[in-house]
C-alpha positions in Angstrom: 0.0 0.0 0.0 1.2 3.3 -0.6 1.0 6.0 1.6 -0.1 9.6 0.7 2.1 12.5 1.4 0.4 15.7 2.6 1.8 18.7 1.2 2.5 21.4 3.4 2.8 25.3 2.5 0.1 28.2 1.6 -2.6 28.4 -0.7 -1.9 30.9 -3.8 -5.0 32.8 -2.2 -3.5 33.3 1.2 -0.2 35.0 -0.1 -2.6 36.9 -1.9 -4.4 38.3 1.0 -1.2 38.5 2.8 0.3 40.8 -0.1 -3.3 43.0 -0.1 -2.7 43.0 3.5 0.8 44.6 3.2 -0.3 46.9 0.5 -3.5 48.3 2.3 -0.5 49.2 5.7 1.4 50.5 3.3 -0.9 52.9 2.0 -1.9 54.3 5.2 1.8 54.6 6.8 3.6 56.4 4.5 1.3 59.7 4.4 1.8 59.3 8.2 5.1 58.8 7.8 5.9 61.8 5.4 3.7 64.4 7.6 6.1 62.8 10.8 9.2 64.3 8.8 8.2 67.3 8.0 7.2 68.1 11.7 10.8 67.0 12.8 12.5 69.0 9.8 10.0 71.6 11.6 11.5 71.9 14.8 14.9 72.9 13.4 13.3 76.2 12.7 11.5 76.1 15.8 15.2 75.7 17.9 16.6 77.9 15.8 14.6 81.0 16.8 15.4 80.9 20.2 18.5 83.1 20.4 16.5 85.7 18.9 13.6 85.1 21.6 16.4 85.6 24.1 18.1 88.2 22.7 14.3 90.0 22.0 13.2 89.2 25.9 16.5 90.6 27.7 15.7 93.8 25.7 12.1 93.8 26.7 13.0 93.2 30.4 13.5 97.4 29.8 9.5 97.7 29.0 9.8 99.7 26.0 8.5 97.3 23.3 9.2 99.9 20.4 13.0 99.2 21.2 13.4 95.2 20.7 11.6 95.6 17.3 14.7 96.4 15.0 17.3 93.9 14.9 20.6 94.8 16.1 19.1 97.6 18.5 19.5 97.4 21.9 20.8 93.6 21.9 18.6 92.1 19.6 20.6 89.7 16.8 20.2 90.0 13.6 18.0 88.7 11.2 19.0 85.3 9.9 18.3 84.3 5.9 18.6 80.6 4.9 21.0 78.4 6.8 20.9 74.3 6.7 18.2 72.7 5.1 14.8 73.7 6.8 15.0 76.9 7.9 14.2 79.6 4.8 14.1 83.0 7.5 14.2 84.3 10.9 13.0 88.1 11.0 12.3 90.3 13.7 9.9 93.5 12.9 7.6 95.7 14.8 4.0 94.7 13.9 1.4 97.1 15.3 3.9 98.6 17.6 5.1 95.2 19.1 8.2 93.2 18.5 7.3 90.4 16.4 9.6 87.0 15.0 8.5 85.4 12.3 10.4 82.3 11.3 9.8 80.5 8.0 10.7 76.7 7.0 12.0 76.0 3.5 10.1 73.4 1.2 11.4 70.6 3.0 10.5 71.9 6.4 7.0 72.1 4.8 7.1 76.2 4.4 5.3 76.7 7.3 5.2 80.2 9.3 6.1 80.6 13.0 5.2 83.9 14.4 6.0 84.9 18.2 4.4 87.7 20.1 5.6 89.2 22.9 3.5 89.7 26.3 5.4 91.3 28.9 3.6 90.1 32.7 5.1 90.7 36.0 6.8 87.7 35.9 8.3 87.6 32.8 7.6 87.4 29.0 5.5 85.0 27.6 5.3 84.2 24.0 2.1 83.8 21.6 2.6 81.5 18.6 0.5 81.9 15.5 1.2 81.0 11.9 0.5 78.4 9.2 2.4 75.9 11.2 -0.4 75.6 13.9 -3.1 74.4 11.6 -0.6 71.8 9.6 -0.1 70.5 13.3 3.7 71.2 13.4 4.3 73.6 16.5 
């Protein structure tokens, strides 16, 4: 008598499914996975504003917000144009009488706007952040 081997593996429908399976994870992670980058390349422009925070709040510690709006007057550094790869601007202007930094990602950063106002309180200053980065999720 002869015995009957059993063949063991996967069905050609079950790799299929597995594939469809992989493709379907696929598909959702990498948006995820693209927006994740750009908020990271984000924070670079994000870190690299804060000498001019500092530089803007020692100058404010005088109470005279008309003075900490110019860059390079009374303290406050210069304005910075495109250095590395994510960070297109750092400016510093008065807006409405009120110091104001507006810093500005490249393409790769997403080109997202971060814009710091100034509130002077007894304690201290505390800074408002608007911009287009807010909205996108990546400050």
């Amino acid at each position: 008598m002869k015995k009957r081997k059993n063949q063991a593996g996967f069905t050609l429908i079950e790799l299929m499914i597995v594939i469809a399976i992989i493709g379907i994870l696929a598909a959702v992670a990498m948006p995820m996975y693209q927006n994740y980058t750009t908020r990271a390349q984000f924070a670079d422009v994000i870190n690299a504003t804060g000498p001019t925070k500092l530089s803007v709040g020692i100058c404010l510690q005088g109470g005279v917000l008309a003075n900490c709006g110019t860059p390079g007057n009374n303290g406050v550094v210069a304005d910075v144009g495109a250095t590395g790869a994510n960070i297109a601007s750092i400016t510093t202007a008065l807006v409405l009488g009120v110091p104001t930094i507006t810093a500005t990602g490249t393409a790769a950063a997403g080109g997202f706007t971060y814009i710091l106002t100034p509130t002077i309180n007894p304690g201290g200053v505390t800074w408002g952040v608007t911009g287009t980065c807010l909205a996108n999720g990546a400050c």
